[in-house]
FIKOLZA-1660 file (N, C-alpha, C; in steps of 0.1 Angstrom, whole numbers, plus 5000, padded with zeros to 4 digits):
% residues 176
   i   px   py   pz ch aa at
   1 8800 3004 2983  A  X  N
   1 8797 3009 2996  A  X CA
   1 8784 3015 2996  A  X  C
   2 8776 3013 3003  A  X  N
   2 8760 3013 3008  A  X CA
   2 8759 3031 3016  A  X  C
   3 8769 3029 3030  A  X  N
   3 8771 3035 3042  A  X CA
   3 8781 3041 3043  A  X  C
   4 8785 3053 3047  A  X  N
   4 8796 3058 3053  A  X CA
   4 8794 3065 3069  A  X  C
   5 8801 3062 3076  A  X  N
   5 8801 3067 3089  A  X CA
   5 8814 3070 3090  A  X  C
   6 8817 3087 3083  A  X  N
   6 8832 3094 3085  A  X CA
   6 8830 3100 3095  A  X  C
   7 8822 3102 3108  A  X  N
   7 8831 3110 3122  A  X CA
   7 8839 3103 3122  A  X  C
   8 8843 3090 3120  A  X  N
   8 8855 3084 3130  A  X CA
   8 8866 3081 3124  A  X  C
   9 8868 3086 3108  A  X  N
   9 8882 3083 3100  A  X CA
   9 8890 3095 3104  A  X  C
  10 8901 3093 3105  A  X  N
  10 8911 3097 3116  A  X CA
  10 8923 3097 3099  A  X  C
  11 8929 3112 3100  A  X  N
  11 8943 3115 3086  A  X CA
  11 8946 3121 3099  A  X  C
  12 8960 3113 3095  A  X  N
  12 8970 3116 3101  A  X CA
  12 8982 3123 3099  A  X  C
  13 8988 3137 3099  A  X  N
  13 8996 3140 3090  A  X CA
  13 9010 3144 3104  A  X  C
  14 9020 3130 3100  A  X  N
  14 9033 3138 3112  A  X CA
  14 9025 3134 3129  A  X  C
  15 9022 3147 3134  A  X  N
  15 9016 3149 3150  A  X CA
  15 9005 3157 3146  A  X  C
  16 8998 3159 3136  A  X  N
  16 8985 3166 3135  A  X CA
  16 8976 3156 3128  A  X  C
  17 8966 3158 3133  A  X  N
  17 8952 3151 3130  A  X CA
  17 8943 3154 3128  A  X  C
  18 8933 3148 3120  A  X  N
  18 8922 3153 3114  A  X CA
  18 8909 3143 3113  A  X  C
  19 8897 3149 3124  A  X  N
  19 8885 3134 3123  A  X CA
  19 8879 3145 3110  A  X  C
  20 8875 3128 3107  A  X  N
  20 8860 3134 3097  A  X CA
  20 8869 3143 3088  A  X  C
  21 8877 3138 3083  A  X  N
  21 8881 3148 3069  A  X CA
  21 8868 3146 3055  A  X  C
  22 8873 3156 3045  A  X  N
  22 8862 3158 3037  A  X CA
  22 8865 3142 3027  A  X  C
  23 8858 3136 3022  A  X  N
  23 8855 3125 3009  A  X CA
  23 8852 3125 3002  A  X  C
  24 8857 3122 2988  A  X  N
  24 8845 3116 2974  A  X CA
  24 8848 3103 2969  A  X  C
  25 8839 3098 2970  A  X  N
  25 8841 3087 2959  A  X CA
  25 8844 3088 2940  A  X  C
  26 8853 3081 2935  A  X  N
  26 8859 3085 2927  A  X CA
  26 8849 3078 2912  A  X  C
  27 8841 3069 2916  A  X  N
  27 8838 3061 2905  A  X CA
  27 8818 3053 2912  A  X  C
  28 8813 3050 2902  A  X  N
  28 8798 3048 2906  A  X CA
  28 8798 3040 2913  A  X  C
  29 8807 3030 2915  A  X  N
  29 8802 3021 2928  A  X CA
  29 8803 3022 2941  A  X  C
  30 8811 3035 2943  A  X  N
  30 8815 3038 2957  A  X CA
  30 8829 3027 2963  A  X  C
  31 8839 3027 2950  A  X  N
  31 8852 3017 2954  A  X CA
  31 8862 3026 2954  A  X  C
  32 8865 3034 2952  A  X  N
  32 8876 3045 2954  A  X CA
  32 8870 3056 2961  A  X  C
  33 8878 3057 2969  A  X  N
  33 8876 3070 2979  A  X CA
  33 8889 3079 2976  A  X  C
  34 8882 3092 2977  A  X  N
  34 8897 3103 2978  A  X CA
  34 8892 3112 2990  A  X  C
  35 8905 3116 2995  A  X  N
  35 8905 3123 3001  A  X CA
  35 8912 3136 2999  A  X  C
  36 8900 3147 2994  A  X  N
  36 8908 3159 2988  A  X CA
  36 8917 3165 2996  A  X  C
  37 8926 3166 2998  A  X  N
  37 8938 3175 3011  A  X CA
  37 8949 3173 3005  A  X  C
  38 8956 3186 3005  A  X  N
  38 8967 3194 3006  A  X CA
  38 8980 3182 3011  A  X  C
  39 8989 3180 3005  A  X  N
  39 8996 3173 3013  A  X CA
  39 9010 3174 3010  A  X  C
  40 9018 3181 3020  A  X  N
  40 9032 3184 3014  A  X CA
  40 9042 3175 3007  A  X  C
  41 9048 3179 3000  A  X  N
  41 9062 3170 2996  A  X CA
  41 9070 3163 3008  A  X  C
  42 9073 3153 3006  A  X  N
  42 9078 3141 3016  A  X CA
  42 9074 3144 3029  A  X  C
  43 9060 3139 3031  A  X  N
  43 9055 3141 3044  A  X CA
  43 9050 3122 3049  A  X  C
  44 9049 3119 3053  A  X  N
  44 9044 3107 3060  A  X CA
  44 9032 3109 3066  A  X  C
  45 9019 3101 3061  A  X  N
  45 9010 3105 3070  A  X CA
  45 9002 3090 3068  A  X  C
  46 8987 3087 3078  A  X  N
  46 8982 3082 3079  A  X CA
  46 8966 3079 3078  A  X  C
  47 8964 3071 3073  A  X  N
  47 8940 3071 3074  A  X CA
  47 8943 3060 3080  A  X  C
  48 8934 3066 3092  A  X  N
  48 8929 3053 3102  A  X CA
  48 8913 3051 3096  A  X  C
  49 8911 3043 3096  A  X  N
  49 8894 3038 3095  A  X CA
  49 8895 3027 3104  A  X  C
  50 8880 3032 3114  A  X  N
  50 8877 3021 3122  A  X CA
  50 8870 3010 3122  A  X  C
  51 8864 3000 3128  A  X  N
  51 8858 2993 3121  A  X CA
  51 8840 2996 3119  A  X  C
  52 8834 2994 3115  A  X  N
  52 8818 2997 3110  A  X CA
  52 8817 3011 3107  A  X  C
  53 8832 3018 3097  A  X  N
  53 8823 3029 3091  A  X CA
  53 8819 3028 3079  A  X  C
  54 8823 3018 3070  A  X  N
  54 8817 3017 3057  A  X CA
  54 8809 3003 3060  A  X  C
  55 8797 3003 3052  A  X  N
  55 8787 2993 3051  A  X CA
  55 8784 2989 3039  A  X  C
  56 8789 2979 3034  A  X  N
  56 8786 2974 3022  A  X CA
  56 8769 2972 3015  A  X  C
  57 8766 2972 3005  A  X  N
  57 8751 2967 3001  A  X CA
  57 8750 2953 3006  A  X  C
  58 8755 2945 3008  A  X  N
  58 8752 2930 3016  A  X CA
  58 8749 2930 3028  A  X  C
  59 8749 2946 3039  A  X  N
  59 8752 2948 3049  A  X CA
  59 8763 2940 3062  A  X  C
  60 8774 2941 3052  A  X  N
  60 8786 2939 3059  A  X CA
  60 8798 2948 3068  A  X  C
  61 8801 2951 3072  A  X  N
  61 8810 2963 3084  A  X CA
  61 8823 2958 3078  A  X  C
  62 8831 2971 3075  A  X  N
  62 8846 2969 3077  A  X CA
  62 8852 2968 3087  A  X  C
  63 8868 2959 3088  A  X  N
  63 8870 2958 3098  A  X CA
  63 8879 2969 3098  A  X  C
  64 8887 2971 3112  A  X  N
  64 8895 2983 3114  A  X CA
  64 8908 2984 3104  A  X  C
  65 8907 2998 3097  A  X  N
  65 8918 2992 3090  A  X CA
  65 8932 3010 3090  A  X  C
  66 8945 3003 3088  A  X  N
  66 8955 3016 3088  A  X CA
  66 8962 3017 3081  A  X  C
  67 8960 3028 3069  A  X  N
  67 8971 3026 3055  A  X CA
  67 8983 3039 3057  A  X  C
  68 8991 3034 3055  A  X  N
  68 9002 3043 3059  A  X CA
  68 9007 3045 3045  A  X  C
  69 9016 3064 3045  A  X  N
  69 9018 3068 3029  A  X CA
  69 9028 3077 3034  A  X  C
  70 9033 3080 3024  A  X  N
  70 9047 3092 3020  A  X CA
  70 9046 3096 3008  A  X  C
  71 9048 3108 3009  A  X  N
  71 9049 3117 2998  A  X CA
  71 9061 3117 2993  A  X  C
  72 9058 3119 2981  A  X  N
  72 9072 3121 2972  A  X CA
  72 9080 3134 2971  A  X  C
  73 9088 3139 2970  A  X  N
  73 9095 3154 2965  A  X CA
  73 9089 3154 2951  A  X  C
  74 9089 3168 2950  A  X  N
  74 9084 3170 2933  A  X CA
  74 9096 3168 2922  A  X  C
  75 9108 3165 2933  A  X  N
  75 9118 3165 2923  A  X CA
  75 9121 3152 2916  A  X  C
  76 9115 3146 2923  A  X  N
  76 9114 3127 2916  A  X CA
  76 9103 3124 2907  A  X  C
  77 9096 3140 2902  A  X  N
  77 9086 3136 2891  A  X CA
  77 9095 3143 2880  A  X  C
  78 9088 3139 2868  A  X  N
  78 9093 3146 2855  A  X CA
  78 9079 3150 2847  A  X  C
  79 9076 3156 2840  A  X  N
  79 9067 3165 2829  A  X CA
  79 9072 3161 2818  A  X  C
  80 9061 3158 2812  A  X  N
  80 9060 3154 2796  A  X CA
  80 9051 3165 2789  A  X  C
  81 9060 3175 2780  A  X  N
  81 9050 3183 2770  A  X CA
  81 9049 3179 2762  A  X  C
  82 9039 3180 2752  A  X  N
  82 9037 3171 2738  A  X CA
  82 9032 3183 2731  A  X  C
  83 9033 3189 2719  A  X  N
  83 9028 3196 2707  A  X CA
  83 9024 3188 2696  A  X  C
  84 9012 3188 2700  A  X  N
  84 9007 3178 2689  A  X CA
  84 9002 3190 2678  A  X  C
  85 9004 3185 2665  A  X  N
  85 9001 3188 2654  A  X CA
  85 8996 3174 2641  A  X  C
  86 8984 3179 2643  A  X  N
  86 8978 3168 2634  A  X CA
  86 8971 3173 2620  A  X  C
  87 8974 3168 2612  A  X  N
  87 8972 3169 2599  A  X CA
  87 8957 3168 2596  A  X  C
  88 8948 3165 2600  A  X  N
  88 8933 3172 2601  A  X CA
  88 8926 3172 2618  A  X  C
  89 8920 3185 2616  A  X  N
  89 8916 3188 2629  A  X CA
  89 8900 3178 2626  A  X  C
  90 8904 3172 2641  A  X  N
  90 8892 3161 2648  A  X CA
  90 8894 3154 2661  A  X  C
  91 8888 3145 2663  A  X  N
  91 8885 3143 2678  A  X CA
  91 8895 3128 2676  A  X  C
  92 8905 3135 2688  A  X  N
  92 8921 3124 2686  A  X CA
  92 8917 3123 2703  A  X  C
  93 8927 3107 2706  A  X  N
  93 8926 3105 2723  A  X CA
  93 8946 3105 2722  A  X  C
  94 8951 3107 2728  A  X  N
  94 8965 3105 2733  A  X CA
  94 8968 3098 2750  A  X  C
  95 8975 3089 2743  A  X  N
  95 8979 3077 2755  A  X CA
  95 8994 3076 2760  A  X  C
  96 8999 3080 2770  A  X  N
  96 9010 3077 2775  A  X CA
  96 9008 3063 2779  A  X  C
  97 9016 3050 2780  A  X  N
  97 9018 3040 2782  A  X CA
  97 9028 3036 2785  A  X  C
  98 9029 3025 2794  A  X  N
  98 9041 3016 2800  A  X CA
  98 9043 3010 2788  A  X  C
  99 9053 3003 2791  A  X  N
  99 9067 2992 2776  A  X CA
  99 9059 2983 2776  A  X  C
 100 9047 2977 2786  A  X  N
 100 9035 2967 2786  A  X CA
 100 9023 2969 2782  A  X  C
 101 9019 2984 2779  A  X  N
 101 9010 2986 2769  A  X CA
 101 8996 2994 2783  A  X  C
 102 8997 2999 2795  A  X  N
 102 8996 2997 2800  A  X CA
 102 8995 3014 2802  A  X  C
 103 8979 3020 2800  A  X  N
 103 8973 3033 2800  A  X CA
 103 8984 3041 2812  A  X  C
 104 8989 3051 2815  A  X  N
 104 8992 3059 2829  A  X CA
 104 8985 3068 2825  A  X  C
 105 8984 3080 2815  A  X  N
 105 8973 3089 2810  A  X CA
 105 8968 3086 2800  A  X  C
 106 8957 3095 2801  A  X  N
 106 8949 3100 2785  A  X CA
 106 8943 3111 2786  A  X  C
 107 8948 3116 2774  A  X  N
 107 8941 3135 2769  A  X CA
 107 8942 3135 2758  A  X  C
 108 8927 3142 2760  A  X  N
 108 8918 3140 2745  A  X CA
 108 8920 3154 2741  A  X  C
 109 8918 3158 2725  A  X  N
 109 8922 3170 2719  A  X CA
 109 8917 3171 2705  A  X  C
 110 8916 3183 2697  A  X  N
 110 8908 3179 2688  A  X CA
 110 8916 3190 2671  A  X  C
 111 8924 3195 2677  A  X  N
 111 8931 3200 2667  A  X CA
 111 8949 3201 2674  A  X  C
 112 8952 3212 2664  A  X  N
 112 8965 3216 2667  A  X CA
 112 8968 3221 2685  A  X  C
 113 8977 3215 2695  A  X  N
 113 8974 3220 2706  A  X CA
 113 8983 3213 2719  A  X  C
 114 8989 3220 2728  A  X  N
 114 9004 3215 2736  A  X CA
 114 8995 3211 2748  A  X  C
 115 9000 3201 2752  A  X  N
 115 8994 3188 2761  A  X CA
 115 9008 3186 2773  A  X  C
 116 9005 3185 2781  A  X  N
 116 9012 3189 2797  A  X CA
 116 9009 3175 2806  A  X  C
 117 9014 3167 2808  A  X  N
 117 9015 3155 2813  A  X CA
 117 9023 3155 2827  A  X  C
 118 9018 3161 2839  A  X  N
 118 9029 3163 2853  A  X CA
 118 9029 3155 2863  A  X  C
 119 9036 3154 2868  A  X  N
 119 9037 3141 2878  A  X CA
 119 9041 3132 2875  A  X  C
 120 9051 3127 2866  A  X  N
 120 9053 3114 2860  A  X CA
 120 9062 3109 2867  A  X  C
 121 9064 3094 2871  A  X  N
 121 9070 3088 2871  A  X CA
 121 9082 3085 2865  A  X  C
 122 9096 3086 2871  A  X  N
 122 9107 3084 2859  A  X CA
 122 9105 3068 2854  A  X  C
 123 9108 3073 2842  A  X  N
 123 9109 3054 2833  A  X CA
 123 9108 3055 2817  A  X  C
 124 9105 3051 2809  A  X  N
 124 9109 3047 2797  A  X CA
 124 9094 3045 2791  A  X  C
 125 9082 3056 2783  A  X  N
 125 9065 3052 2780  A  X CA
 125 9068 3053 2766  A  X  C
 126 9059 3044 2760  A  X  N
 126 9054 3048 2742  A  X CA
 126 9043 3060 2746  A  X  C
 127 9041 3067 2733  A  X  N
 127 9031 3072 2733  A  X CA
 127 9024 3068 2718  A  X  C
 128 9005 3067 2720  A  X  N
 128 8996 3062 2713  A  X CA
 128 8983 3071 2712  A  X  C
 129 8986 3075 2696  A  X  N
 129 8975 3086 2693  A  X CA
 129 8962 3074 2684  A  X  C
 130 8949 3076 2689  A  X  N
 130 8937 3071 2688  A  X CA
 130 8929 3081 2676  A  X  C
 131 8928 3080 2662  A  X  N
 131 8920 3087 2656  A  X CA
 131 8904 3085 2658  A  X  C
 132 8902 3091 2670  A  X  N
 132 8883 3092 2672  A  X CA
 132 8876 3097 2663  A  X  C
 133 8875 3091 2654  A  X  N
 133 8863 3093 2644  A  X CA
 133 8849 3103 2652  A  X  C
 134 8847 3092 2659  A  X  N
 134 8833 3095 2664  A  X CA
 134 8829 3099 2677  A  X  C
 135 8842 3107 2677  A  X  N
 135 8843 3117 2693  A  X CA
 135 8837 3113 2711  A  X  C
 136 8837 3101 2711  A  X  N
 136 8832 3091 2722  A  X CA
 136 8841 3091 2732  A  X  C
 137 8858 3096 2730  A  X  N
 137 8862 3093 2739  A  X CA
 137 8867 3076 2741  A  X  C
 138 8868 3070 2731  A  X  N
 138 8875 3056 2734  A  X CA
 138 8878 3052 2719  A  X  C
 139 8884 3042 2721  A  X  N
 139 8885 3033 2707  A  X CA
 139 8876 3024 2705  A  X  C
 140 8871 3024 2690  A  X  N
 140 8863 3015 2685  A  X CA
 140 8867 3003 2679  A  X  C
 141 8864 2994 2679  A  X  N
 141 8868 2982 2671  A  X CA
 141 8861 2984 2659  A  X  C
 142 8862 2980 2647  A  X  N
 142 8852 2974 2636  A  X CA
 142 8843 2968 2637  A  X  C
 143 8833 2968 2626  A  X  N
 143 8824 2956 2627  A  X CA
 143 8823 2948 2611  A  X  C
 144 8828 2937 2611  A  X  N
 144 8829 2931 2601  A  X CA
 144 8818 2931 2591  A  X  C
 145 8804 2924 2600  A  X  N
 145 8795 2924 2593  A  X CA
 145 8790 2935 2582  A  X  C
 146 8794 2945 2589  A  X  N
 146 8784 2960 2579  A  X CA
 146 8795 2966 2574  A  X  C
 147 8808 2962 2575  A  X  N
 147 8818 2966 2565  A  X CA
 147 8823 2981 2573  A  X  C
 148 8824 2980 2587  A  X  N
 148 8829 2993 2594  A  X CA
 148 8843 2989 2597  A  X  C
 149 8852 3000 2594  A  X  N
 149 8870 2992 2602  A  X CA
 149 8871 3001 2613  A  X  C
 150 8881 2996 2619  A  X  N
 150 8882 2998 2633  A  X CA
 150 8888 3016 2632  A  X  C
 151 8890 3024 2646  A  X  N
 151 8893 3033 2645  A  X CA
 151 8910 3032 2645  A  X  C
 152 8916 3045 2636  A  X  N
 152 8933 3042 2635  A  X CA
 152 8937 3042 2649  A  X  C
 153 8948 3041 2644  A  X  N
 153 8960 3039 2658  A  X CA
 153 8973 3042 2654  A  X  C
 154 8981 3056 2656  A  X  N
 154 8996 3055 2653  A  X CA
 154 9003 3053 2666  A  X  C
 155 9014 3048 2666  A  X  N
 155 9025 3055 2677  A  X CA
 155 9037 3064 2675  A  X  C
 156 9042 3071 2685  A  X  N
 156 9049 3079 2684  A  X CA
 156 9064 3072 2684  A  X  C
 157 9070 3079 2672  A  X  N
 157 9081 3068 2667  A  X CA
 157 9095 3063 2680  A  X  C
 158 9094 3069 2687  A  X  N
 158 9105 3072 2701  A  X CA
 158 9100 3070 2713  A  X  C
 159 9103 3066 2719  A  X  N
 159 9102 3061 2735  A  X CA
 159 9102 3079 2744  A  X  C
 160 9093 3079 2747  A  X  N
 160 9096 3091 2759  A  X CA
 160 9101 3086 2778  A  X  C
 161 9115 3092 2772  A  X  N
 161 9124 3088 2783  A  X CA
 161 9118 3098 2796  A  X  C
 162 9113 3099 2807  A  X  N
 162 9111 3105 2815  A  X CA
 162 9121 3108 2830  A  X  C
 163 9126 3116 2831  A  X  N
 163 9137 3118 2844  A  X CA
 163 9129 3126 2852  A  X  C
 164 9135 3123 2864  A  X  N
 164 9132 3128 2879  A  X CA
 164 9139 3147 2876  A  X  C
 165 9129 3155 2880  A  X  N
 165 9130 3169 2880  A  X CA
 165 9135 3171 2864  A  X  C
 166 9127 3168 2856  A  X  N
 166 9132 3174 2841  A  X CA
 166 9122 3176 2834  A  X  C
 167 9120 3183 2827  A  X  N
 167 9108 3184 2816  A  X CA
 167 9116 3175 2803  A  X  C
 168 9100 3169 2796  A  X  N
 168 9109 3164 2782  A  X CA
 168 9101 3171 2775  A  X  C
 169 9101 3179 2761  A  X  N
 169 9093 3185 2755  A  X CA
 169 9093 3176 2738  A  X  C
 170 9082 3174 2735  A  X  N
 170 9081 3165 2722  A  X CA
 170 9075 3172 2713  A  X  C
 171 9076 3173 2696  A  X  N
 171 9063 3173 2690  A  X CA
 171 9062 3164 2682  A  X  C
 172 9049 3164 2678  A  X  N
 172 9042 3149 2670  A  X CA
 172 9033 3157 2661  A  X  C
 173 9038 3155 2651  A  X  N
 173 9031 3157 2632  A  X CA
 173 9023 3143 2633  A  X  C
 174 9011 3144 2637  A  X  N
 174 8999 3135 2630  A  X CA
 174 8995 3131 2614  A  X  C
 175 8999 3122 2609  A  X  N
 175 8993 3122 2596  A  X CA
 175 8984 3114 2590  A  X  C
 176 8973 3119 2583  A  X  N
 176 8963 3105 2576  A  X CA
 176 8967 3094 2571  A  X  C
% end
């Protein structure tokens, strides 16, 4: 997105309205938009955008568009605490994942230290601890030619089962 012309985006919450609410874009190309606001547990609301308020770099106009949403109750999320304890302090990534392998979070950590995962979805994740060598924040692959191996990878031996309004609390002994 090039352009934004927000007097005319229109949140809708129930029978109250709101032009020109506040925005950010969530990533450098201007493809996610959020809209920071308050929004109660099971509420139904709406973003109207009309057409020509975003302008692409090609100088193209959106057409009019109306996404409609509901909130959830907090009681259909579940909380995942994790105590990690790792057997040398350094720069680890921790991965909640779908049965498909399939990121929902990541929190990075660097020694002994309890990790709080809220809002979860009920369902059935592995979890995948990343030994970051080289504190970057991702996983490295190897490099054959110069004799580098890749960065480790354990999983956590149990499926974390997640329920609607429940906390699960885990801990995980890291080892070399």
């Amino acid at each position: 997105v090039a352009e934004v012309f927000s007097d005319s985006i229109l949140l809708v919450f129930g029978e109250d309205s709101i032009y020109n609410p506040e925005y950010m874009f969530m990533d450098s190309l201007n493809l996610v938009l959020r809209f920071p606001v308050e929004v109660p547990e099971e509420t139904k609301y709406e973003i109207v955008i009309p057409d020509s308020s975003f302008i692409d770099w090609n100088g193209l106009y959106n057409k009019k568009q109306n996404f409609r949403y509901s909130s959830k109750s907090l009681r259909e999320y579940g909380v995942l605490t994790l105590e990690m304890k790792p057997e040398v302090a350094q720069p680890y990534i921790v991965q909640l994942l779908t049965e498909k392998e399939s990121v929902v979070r990541e929190l990075y950590f660097n020694g002994d230290t309890t990790l709080n995962m809220l809002y979860l979805d009920p369902g059935s994740y592995k979890l995948k601890v990343i030994f970051d060598d080289n504190g970057n924040r991702k996983w490295d692959p190897g490099f054959y030619s110069i004799q580098l191996q890749p960065e480790k990878v354990a999983y956590y031996a149990k499926m974390a089962v997640i329920r609607g309004n429940w906390d699960l609390e885990e801990e995980w002994r890291i080892l070399e």
